[in-house]
PDB file with one MODEL, atoms N, CA, C and O in Angstrom:
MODEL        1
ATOM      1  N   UNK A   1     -37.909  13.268  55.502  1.00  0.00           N
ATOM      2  CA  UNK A   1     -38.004  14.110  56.680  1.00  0.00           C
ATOM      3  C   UNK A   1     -38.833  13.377  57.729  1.00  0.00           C
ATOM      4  O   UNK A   1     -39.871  12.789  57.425  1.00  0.00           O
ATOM      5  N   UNK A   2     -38.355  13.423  58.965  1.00  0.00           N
ATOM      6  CA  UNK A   2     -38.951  12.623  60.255  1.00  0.00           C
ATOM      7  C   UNK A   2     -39.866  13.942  60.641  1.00  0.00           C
ATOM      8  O   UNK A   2     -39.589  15.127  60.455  1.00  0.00           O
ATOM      9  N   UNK A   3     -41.110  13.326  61.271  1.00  0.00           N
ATOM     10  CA  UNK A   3     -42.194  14.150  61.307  1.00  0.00           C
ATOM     11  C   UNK A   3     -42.698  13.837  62.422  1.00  0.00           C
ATOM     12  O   UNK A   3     -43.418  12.839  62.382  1.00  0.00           O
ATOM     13  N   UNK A   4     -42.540  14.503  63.749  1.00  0.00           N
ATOM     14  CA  UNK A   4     -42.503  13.934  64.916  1.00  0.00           C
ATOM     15  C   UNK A   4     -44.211  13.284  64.871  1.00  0.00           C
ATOM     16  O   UNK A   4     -44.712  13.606  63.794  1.00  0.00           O
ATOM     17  N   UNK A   5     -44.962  12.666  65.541  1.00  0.00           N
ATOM     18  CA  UNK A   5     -46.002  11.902  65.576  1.00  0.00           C
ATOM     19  C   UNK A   5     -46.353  11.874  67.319  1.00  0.00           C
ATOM     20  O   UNK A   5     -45.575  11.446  68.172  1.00  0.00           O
ATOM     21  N   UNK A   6     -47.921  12.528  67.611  1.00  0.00           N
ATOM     22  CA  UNK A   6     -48.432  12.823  68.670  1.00  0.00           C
ATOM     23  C   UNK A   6     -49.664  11.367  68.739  1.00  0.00           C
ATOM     24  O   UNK A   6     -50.309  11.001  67.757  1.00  0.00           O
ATOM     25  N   UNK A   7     -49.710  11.035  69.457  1.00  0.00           N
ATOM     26  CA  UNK A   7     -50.865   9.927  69.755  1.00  0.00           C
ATOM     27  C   UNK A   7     -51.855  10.635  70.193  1.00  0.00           C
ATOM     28  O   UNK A   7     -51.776  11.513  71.053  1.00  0.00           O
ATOM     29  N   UNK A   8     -53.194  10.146  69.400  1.00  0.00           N
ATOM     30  CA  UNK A   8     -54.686  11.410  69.305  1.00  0.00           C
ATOM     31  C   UNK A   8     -54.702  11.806  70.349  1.00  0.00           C
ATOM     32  O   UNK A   8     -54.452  12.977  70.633  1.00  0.00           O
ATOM     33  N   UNK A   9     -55.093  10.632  71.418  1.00  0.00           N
ATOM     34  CA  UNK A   9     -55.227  10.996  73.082  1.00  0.00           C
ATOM     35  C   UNK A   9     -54.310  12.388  73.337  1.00  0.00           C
ATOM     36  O   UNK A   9     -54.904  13.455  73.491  1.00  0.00           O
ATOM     37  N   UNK A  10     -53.220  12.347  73.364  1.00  0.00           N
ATOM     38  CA  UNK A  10     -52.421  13.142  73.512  1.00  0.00           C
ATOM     39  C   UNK A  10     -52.561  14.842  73.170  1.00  0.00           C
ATOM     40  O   UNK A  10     -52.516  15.941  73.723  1.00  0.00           O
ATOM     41  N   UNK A  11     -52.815  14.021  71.492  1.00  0.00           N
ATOM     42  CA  UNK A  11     -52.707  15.703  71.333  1.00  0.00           C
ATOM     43  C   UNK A  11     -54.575  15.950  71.864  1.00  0.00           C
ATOM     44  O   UNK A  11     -54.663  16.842  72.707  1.00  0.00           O
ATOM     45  N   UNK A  12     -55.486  15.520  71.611  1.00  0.00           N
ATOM     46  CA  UNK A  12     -56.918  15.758  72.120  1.00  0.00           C
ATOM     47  C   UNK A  12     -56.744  16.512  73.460  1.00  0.00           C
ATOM     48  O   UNK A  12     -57.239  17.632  73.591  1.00  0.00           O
ATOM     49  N   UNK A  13     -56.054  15.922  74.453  1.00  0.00           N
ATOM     50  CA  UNK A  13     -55.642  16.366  75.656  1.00  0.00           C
ATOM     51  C   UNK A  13     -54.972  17.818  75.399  1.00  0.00           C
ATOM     52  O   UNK A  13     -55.222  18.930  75.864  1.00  0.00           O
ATOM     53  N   UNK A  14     -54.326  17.500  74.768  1.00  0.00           N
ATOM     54  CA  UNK A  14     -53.591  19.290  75.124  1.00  0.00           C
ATOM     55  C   UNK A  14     -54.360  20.259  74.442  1.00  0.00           C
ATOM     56  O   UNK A  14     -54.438  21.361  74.985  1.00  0.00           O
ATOM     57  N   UNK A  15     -55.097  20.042  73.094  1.00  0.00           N
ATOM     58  CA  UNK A  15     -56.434  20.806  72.970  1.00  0.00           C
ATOM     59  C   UNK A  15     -57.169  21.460  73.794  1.00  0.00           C
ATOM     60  O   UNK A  15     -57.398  22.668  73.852  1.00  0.00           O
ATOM     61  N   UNK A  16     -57.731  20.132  74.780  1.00  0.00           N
ATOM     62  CA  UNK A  16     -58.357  20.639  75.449  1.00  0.00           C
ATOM     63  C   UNK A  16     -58.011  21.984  76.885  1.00  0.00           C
ATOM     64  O   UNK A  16     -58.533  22.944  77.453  1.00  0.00           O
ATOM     65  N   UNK A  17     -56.773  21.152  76.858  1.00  0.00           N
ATOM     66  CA  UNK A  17     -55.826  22.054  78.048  1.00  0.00           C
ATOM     67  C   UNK A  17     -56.155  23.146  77.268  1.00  0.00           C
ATOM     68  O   UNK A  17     -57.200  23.714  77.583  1.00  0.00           O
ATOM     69  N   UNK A  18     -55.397  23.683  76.125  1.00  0.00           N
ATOM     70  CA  UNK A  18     -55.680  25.228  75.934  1.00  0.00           C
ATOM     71  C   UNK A  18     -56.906  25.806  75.732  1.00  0.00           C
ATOM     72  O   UNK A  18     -56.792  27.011  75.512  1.00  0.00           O
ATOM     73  N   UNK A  19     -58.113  25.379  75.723  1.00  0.00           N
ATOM     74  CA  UNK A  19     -59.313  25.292  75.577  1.00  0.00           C
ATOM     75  C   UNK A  19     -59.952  25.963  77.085  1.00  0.00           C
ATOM     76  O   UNK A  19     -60.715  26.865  77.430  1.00  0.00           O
ATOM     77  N   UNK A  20     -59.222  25.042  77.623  1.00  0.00           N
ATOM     78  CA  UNK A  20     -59.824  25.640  79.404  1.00  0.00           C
ATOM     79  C   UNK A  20     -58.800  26.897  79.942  1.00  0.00           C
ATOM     80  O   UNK A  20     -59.055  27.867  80.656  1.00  0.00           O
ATOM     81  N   UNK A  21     -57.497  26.446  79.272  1.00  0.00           N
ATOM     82  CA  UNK A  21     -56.842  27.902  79.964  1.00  0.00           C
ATOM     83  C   UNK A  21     -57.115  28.985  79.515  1.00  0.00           C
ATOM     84  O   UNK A  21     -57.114  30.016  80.188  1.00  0.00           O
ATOM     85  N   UNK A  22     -57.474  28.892  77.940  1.00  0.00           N
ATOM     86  CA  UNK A  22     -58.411  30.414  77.298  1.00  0.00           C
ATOM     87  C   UNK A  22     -59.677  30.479  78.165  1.00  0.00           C
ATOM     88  O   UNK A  22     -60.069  31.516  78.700  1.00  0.00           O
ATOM     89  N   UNK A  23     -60.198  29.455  78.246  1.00  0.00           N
ATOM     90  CA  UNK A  23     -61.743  29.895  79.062  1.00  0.00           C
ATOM     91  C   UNK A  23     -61.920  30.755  80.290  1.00  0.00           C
ATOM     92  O   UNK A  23     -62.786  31.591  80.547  1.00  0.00           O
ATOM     93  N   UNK A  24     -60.747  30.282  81.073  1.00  0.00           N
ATOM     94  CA  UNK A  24     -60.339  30.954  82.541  1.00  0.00           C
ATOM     95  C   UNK A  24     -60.148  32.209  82.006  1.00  0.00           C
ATOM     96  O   UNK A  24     -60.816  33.038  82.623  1.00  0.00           O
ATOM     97  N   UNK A  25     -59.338  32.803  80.874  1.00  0.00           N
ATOM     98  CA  UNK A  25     -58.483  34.219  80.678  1.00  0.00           C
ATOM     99  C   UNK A  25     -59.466  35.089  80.319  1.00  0.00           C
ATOM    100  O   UNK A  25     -59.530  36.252  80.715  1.00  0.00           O
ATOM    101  N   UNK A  26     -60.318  34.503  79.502  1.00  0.00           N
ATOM    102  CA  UNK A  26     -61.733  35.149  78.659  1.00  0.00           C
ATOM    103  C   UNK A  26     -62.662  35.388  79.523  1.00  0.00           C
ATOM    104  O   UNK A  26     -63.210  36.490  79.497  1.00  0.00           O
ATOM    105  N   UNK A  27     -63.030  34.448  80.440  1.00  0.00           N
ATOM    106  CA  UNK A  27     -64.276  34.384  81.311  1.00  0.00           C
ATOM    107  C   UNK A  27     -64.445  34.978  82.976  1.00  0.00           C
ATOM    108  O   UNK A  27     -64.503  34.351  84.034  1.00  0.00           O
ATOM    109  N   UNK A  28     -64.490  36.346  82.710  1.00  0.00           N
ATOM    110  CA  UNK A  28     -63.904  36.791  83.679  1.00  0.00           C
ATOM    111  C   UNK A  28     -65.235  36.685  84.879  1.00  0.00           C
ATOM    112  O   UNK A  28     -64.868  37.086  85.983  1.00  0.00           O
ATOM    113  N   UNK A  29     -66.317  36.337  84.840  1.00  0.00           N
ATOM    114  CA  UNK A  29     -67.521  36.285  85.198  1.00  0.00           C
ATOM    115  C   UNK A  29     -68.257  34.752  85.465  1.00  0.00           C
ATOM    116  O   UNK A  29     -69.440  34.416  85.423  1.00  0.00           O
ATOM    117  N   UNK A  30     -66.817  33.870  85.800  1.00  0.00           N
ATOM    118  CA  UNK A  30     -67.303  32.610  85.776  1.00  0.00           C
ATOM    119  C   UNK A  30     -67.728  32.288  87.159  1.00  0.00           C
ATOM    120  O   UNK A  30     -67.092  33.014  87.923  1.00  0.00           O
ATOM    121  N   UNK A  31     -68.496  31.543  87.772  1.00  0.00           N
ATOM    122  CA  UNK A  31     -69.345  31.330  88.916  1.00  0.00           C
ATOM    123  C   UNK A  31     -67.780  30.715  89.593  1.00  0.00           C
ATOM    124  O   UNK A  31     -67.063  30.227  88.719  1.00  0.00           O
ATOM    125  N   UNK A  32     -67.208  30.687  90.972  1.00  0.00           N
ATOM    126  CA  UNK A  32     -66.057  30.483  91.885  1.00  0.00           C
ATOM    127  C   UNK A  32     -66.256  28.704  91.738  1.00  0.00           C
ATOM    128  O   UNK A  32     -65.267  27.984  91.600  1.00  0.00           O
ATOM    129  N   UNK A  33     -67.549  28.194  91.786  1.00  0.00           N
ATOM    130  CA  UNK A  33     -67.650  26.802  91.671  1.00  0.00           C
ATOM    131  C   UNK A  33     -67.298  26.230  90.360  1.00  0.00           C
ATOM    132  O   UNK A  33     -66.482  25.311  90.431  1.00  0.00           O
ATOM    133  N   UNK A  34     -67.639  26.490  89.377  1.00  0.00           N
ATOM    134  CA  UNK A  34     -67.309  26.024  88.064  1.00  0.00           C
ATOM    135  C   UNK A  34     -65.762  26.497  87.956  1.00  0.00           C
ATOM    136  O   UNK A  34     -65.014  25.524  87.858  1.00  0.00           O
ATOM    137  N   UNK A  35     -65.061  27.810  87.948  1.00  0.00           N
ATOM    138  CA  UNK A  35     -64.296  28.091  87.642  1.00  0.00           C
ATOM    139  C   UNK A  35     -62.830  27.196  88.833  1.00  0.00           C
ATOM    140  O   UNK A  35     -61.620  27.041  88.662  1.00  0.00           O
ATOM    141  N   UNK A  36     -63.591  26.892  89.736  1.00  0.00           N
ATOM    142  CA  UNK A  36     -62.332  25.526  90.359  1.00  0.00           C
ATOM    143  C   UNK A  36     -62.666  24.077  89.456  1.00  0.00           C
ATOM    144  O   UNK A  36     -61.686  23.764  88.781  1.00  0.00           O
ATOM    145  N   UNK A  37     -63.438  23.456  89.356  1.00  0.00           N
ATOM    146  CA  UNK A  37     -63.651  22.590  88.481  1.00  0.00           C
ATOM    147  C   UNK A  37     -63.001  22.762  87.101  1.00  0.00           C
ATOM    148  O   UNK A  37     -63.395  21.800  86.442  1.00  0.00           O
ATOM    149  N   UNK A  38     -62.206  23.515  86.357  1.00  0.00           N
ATOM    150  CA  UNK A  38     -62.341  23.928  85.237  1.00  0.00           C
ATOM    151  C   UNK A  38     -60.570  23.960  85.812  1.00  0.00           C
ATOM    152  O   UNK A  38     -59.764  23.319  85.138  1.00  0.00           O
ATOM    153  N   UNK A  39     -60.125  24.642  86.919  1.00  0.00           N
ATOM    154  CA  UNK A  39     -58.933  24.743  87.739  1.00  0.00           C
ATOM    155  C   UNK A  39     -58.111  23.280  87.916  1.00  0.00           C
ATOM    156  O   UNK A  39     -56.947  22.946  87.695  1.00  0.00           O
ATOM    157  N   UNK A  40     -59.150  22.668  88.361  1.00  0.00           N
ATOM    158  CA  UNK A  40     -59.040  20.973  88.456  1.00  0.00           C
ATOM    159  C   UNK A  40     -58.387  20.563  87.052  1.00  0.00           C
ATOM    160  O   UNK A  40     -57.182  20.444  86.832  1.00  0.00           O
ATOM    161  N   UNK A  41     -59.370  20.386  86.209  1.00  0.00           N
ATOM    162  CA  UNK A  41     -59.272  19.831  85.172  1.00  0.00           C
ATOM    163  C   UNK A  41     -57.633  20.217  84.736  1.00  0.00           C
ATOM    164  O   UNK A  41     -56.515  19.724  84.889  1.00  0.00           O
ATOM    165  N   UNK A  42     -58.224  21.362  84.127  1.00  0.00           N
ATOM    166  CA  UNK A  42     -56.352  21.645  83.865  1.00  0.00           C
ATOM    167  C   UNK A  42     -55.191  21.077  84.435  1.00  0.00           C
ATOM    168  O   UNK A  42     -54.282  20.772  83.664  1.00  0.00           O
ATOM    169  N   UNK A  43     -55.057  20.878  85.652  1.00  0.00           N
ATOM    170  CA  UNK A  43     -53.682  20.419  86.951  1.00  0.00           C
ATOM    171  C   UNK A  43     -54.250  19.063  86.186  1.00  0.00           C
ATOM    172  O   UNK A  43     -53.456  18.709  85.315  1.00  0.00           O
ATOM    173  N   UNK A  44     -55.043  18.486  86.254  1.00  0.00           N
ATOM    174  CA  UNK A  44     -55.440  16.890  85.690  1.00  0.00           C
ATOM    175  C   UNK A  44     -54.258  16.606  84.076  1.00  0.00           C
ATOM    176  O   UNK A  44     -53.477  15.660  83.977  1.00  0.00           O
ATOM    177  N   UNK A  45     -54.409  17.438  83.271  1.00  0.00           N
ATOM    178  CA  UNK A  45     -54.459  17.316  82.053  1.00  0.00           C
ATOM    179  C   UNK A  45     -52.534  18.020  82.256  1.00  0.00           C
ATOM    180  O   UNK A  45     -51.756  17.755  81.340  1.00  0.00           O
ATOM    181  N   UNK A  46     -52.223  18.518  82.987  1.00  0.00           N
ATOM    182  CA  UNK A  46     -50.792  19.216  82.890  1.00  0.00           C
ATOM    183  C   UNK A  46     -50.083  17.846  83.447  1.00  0.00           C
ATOM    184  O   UNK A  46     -49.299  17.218  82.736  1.00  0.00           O
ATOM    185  N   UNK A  47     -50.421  17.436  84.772  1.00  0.00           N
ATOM    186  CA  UNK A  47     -50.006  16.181  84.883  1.00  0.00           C
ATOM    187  C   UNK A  47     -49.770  15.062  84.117  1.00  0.00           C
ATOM    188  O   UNK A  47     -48.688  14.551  83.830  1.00  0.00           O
ATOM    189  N   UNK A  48     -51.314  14.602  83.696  1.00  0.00           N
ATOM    190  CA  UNK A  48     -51.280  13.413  82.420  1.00  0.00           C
ATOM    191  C   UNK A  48     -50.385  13.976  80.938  1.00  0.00           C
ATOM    192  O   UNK A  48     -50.027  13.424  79.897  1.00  0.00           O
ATOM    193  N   UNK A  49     -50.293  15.102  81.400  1.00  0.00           N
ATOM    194  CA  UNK A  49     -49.316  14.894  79.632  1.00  0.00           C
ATOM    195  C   UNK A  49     -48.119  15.909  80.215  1.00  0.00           C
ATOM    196  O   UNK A  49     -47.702  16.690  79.360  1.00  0.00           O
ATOM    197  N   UNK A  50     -47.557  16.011  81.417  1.00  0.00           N
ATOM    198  CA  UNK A  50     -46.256  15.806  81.657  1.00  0.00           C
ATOM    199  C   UNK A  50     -45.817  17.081  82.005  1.00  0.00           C
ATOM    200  O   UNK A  50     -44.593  17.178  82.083  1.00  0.00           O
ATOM    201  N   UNK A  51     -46.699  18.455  82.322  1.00  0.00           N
ATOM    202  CA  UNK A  51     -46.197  19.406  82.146  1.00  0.00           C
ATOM    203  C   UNK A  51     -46.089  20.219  83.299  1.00  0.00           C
ATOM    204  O   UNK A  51     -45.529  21.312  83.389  1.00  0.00           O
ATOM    205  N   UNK A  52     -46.767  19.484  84.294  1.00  0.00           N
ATOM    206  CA  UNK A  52     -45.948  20.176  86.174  1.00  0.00           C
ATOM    207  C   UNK A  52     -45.150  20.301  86.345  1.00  0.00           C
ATOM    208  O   UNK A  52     -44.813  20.699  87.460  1.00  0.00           O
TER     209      UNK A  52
ENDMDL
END
């Protein structure tokens, strides 16, 4: 059986992506400055692994 295979970077990255998009959904009390930084990141990480 072929077992598709993610390169760490890769999958580390999309970890983290869902990591920050739960944070945004959960954190309803996040300061407007952090919570664009955190906005950033994500568009960063959807890009680098292909998903805009």
């Amino acid at each position: 059986m072929d077992v598709p295979t993610v390169p760490c970077a890769q999958y580390r990255s999309g970890r983290r992506l869902l990591a920050l998009k739960l944070q945004l959904e959960e954190d309803k009390d996040l300061e407007p400055a952090r919570r664009a930084e955190i906005e950033a990141e994500v568009a960063s990480l959807e890009r680098e692994l292909g998903l805009d």
